[in-house]
N, C-alpha and C positions, 0 to 999 in steps of 0.2 A: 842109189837113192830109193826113199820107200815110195809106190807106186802108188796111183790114183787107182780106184775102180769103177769102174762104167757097168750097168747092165743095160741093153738092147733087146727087144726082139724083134726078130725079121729084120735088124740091123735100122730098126726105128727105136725111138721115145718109148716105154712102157708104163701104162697107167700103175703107179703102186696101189692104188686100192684094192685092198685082200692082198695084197702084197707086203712084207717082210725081209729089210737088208738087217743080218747079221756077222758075225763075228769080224767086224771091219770092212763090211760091205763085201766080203766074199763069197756068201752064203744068200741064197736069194729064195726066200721061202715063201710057198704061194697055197694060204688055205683055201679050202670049200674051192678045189678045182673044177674046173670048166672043159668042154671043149673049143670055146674061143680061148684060152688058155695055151694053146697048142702052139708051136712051132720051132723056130728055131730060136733060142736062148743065147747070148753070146755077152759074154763075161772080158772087159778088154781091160787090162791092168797096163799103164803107161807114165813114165816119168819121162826125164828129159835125156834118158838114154835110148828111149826110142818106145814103143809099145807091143801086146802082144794079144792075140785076140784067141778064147776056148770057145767051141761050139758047143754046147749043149742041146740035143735034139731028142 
C-alpha cells in the first residue's frame, strides 16, 4: 500500500514556514536557511503494514 509521509524534527512538529513539501511530500525543501534550522530531520513513511523512519542530519 502507498505510504503516508511525515516530516519531524528532533522527532517533534516542524513549523513549515520557509518550509517546502514536494514531490509527494518526500522532498522537504527549506529556503533562506538558518541556524535554528539545524538538526536532526526525520522523514517517516507508514501505511498499515507498518512504518519506516530516515534520519536526515
Amino acid at each position: 500500500p502507498t505510504p503516508s509521509i511525515k516530516w519531524t524534527k528532533d522527532w517533534e512538529e516542524i513549523s513549515m514556514t520557509g518550509k517546502k513539501l514536494e514531490n509527494f511530500n518526500k522532498t522537504l525543501r527549506i529556503k533562506n536557511i538558518s541556524m535554528d534550522d539545524g538538526g536532526d530531520y526525520i522523514c517517516t513513511a507508514s501505511n498499515r503494514m507498518g512504518s519506516l523512519d530516515h534520519v536526515i542530519t
